[in-house]
N, C-alpha and C positions, 0 to 999 in steps of 0.2 A: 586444470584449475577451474573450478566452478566459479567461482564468484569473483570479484575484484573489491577489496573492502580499503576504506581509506584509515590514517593514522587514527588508531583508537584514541580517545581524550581520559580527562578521566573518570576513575570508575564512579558507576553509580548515575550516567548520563543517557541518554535521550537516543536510540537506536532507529536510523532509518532502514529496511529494506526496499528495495525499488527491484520489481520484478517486468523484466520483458514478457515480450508475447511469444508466440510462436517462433519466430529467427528475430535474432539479435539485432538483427537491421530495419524493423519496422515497427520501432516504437523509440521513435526520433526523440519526445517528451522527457520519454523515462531517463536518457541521456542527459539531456538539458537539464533536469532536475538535479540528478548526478552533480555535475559541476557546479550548480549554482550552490549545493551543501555544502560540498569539500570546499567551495569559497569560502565558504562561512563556519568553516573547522567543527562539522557534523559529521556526526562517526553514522557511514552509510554503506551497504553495501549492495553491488549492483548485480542483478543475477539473470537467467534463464528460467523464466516456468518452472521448467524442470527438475530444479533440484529446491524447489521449496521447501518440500518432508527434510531435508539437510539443514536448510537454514532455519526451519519451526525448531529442530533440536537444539541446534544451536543457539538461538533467543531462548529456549525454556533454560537449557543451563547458565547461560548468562546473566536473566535475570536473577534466577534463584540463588546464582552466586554472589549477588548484588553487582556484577560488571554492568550493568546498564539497568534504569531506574524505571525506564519508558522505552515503550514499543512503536515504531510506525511502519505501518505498511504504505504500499502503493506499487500497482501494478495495471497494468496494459494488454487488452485482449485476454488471453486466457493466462496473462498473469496475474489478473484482476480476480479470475477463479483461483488459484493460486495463493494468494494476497487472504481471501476469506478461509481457503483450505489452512494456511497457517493460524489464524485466528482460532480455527475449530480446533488445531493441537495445542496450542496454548491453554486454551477454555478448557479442554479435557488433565490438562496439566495444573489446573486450580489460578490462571495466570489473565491479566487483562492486557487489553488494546488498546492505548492513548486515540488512535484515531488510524482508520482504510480508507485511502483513497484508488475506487479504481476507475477506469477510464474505458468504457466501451468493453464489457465483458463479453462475451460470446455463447456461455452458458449462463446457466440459470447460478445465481447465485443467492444466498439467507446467510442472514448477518446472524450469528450466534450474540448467546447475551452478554459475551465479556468484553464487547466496543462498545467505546464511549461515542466515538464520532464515526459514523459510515459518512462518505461522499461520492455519490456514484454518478458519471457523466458517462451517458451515453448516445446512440443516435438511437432513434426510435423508427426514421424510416433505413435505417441499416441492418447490420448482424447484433446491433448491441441490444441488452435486456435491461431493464429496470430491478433494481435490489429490492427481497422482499424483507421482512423481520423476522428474523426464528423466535421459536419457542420463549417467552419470559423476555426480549430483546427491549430495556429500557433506556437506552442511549440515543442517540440523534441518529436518522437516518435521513438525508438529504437525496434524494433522485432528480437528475439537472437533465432535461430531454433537450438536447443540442441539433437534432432534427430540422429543425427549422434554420440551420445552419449551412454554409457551404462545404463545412468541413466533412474529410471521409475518416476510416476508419484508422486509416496510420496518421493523418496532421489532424485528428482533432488532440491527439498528445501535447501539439506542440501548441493549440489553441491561446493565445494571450490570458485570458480568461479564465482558463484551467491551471496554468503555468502559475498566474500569481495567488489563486484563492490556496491552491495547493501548497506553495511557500508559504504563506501565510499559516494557515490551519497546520503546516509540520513544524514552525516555528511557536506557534501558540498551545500543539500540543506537548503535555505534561506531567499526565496522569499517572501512576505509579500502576507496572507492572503486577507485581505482587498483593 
């Protein structure tokens, strides 16, 4: 089983993905995020990095079939790479992004032009990098340098800070896929 996805709502609604980092156990956040959705009867599905390219197809046929209306990402270390690498098969697939939240990425990531909201928190004296803009990229890019912080690279996920701006902005995103 790659993914864990909660009871679908109905069609035409508001899709989270939430991708881990590197092992499924250090990206505390992405978990807490998880739960706080399915509280709140959000069709979200929780995954590993690595099967991103799975789950980008999966959103391109979904939305196009109209089964969900909106896209969200968020991801955690090099699921935050991950998180933008899906964005790029969508984009390639003629399809937009409501809104990428990632969290302390570890490679270099470029927001393609079909997100509306990038939100990238990461540490600046750690592994994490700041997001740049791709090509034509006219949507919000936010870079939140958390550095100056105690948190490390696995509990700055769980950061109070991160936790509610992040509910917030996947609650207020809404923008149509297609």
């Amino acid at each position: 089983m790659i993914a864990v996805t909660s009871p679908a709502a109905a069609a035409g609604h508001k899709k989270v993905y939430l991708l881990r980092g590197l092992t499924n156990v250090l990206s505390p956040g992405i978990d807490q995020l998880n739960e706080e959705l399915q509280q709140r009867n959000i069709d979200v599905t929780i995954a590993n990095h690595a099967f991103s390219d799975a789950l980008g197809r999966e959103a391109i046929e979904d939305c196009k079939s109209g089964k969900i209306s909106s896209i969200v990402l968020v991801g955690h270390s090099l699921g935050a790479s991950a998180a933008v690498s899906m964005a790029e098969q969508l984009q390639q697939a003629g399809l937009r992004v409501a809104l990428i939240v990632t969290i302390d990425p570890v490679t270099k990531i470029v927001v393609p032009n079909n997100v509306r909201l990038e939100r990238n928190y990461y540490l600046s004296n750690g592994v994490g990098v700041a997001a740049e803009r791709g090509g034509h990229f006219r949507g919000t890019l936010q870079n939140v340098d958390m550095g100056k912080t105690d948190y490390g690279h696995v509990s700055l996920t769980t950061a109070p800070v991160i936790q509610n701006q992040a509910m917030h902005d996947i609650l207020a995103a809404n923008s149509n896929c297609r």
